[in-house]
N, C-alpha and C positions, 0 to 999 in steps of 0.2 A: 623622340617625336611624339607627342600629344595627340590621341586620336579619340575625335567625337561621336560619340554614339546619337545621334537623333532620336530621342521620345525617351532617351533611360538617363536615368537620375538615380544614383548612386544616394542609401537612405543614410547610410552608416560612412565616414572618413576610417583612413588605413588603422586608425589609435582602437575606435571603436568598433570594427569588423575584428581585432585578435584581440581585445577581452572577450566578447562572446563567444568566438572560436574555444577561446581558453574554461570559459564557463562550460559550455559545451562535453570539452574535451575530459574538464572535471567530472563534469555528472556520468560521462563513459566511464571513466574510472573505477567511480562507485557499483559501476555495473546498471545501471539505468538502464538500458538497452534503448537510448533514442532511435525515436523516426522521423523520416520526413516531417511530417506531422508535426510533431514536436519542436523540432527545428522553427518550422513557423511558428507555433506560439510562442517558444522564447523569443525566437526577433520582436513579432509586436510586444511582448511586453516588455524586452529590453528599450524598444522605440519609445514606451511609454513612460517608463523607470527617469529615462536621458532625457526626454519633453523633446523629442526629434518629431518636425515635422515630415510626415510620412502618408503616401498613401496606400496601406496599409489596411485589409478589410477589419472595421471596426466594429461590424454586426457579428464576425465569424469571433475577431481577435485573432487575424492569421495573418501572417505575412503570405504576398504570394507566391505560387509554386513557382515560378520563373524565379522571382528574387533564391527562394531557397537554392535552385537548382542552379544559380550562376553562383551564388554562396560557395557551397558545397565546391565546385568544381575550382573555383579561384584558392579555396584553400587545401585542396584535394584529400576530401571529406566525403565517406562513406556511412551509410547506417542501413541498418536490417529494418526490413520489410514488417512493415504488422500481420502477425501470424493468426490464424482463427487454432481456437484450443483444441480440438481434435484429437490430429494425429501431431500437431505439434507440442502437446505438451508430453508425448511420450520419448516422443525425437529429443526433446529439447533435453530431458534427463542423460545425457552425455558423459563421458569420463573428461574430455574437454572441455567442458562448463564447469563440471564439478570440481575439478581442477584447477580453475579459473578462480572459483571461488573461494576456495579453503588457499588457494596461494594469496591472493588478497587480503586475507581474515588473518593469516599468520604475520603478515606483512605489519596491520592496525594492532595488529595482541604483544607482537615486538617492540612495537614504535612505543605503546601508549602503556603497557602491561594492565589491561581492563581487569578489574577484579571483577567476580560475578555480579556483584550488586551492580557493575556499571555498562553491564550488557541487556540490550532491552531487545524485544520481538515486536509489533503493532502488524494488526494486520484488521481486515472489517469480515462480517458477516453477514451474511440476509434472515433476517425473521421472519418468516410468513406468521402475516396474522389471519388464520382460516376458521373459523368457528366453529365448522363441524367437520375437520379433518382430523386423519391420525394423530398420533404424539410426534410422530417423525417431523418435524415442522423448522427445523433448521438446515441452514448451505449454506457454504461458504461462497461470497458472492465471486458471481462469473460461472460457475459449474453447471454442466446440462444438466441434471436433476433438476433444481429452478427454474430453469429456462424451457421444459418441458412438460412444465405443468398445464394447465388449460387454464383460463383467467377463472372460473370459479375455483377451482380449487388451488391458486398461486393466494387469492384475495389481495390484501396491502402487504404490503413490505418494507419493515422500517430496516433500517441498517447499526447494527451495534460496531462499534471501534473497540477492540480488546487488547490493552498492551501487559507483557508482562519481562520481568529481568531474568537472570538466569541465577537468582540468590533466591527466587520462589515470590517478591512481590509484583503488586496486581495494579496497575494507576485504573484509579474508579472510571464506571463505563460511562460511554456517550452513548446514546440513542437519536439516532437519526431519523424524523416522523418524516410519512410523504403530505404537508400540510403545509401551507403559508405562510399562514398568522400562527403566531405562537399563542399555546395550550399550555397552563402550568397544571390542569387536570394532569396531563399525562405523567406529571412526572410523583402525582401520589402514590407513596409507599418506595419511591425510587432507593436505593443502595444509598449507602454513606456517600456524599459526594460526585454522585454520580449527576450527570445534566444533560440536556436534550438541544439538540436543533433541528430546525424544521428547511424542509424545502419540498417542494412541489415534487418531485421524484421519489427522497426519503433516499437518494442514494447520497454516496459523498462526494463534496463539489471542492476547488479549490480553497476557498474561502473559507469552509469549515474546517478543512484538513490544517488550513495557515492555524485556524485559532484551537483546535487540539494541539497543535506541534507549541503554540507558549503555554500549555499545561503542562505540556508534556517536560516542558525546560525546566517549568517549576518542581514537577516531581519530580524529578531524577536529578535536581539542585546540579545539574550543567554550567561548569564553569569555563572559560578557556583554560585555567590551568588546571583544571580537574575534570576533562571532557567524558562522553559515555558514548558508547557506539549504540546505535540504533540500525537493527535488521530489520527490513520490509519488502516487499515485493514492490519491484520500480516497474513492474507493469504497468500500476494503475496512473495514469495520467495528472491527478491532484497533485503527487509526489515532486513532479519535474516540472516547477517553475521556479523563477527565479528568487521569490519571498522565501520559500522554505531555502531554499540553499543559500543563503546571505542569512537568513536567521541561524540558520547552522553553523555558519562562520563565526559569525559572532558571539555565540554562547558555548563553543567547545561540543557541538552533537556531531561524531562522527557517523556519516551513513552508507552502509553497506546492504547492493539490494540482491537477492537471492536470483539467481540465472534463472529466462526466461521457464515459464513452464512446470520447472520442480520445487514450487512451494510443497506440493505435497508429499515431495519424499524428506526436504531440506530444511523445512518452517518447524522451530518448534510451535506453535500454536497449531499447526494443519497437524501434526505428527502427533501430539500426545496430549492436547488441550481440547482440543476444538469437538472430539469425540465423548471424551467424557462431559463436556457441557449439552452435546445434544441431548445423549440420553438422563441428563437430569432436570433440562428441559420438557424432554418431551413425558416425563412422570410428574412432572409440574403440573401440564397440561389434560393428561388424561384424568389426574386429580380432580381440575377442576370440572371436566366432563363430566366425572359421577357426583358431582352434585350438581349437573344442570345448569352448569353455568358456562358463558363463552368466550373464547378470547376475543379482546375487543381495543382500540386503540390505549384506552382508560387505562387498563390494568394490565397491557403486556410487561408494564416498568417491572410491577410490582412481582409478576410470576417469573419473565424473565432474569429480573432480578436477585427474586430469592436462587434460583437459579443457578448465577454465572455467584454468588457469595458462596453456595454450597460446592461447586467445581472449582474454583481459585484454593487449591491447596499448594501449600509451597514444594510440596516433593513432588505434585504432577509437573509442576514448572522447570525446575530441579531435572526429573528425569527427561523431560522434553526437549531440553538444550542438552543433554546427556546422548539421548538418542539419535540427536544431527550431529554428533562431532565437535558440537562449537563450543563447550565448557563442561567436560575439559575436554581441551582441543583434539580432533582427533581426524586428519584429512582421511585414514582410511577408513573410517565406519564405513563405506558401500565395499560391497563384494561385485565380485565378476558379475556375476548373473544378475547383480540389480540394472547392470546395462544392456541387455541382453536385449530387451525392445529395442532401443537407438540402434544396436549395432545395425540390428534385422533391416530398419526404415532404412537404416544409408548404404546398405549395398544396392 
């Protein structure tokens, strides 16, 4: 028997409700840690991918919460909650997670047998550009440090993209301006290679993230029959739409993203990169102090720059995927007591 719902109109037929499903289920896989949230933007932009008429908030790009929430339940479909970083990224550092992960990663290191060259990291950072602050002037984006600064002393904030493999190379930087119109000032004295995009934030948006990800295909020569794994933090929202994972398909980029919370203990770039670039940053900066000079949008390329060229050494790289376990493989690098805060939160 056929029964009418009055005022609901079904966006998606049964064919195109379990590829999304399937998509979906994919990017779980990878560890993505979808939410609600997220669920709505891929439905609209799946709606918009298919040219389905939909109504669909097209000011947000969201499907709505009702659609999701009947979604979900017809295909009984669960996702975690958006967490705030606190106390959950301590929780989040788990023997469960970690677990999770290194079972995953052995699972793509069997399949594919990655040699080192074809293991990559990418992850972004916040540059405060402060003129007369300390040398300490780097964080890694999302961390209260940043976010606890006061607006003079935060000043602008561009955002750099850092990718690196586990053979020690470096794919040249992006800097991300908080600016409109595009400035080719900024990018004087820029690294080999290195190029810039602008957006009114200066954070990273989808759309910039899609056009590092076909550099990134380019550099790391990603073929389907010569694929490369790519680890990243599927926190960040840019990651988890539908262009990057169909461009992934297509060109052999397998992507694995590190469980909610412990990029810091599990990221090579958080673990053994990111530290030695601050402090060659921040000797950068106090350089240019003593001679009275300040940072200023013009020339963070160029300091920042000389910078992340002098910290890209292939054995910090080397030892940094050495230090997470991931090359060469190793599920137990954590001891007992590195869990020892999760354990505490969850009794």
């Amino acid at each position: 028997m056929l029964i009418l719902v009055v005022g609901f109109k079904r966006v998606f037929d049964d064919e195109q409700e379990i590829a999304l499903k399937n998509e979906i289920e994919n990017m779980e896989k990878c560890m993505m840690g979808l939410t609600s949230y997220d669920v709505r933007k891929l439905a609209f932009d799946f709606a918009e991918k298919l040219r389905i008429p939909h109504n669909f908030n097209r000011t947000e790009g969201l499907a709505g919460k009702d659609w999701v929430h009947n979604f979900l339940k017809r295909h009984d479909l669960s996702f975690r909650k958006a967490e705030h970083t606190s106390a959950a990224r301590a929780h989040g550092f788990n023997q469960e997670a970690v677990k999770e992960f290194y079972t995953l990663l052995k699972k793509l290191l069997d399949e594919q047998n990655f040699a080192p060259e074809k293991i990559f990291n990418v992850d972004e950072t916040s540059v405060s550009v402060v003129p007369k602050s300390s040398p300490k002037v780097i964080a890694r984006r999302g961390r209260r440090q940043v976010g606890g600064l006061t607006a003079a002393e935060r000043g602008e904030t561009v955002t750099a993209e850092v990718c690196m493999s586990a053979a020690g190379m470096f794919m040249p930087l992006l800097l991300i301006f908080p600016r409109v119109k595009v400035n080719q000032e900024f990018l004087n004295d820029a690294p080999p290679g290195a190029w810039a995009e602008f957006h009114k934030t200066g954070y990273m948006q989808t759309e910039i993230f899609a056009r590092w990800f076909k550099k990134f295909i380019e550099f790391s020569h990603a073929k389907p029959e010569d694929p490369v794994l790519l680890l990243l933090d599927g926190h960040a929202s840019h990651v988890k739409n539908l262009e990057i994972i169909e461009m992934a398909k297509e060109h052999g980029v397998k992507i694995l993203c590190f469980p909610p919370h412990c990029t810091h203990k599990m990221q090579p770039l958080d673990v053994g990169f990111m530290g030695p670039l601050s402090i060659t940053f921040g000797k950068k900066v106090s350089a240019l102090q003593r001679q009275r000079m300040q940072m200023t949008m013009r020339n963070i390329f160029s300091v920042f720059g000389k910078a992340f060229l002098e910290a890209a050494k292939m054995d910090t790289a080397v030892n940094s995927f050495k230090r997470c376990g991931i090359v060469p493989f190793n599920p137990n690098i954590f001891k007992e007591s590195d869990f020892v805060t999760a354990k505490k939160i969850s009794i």
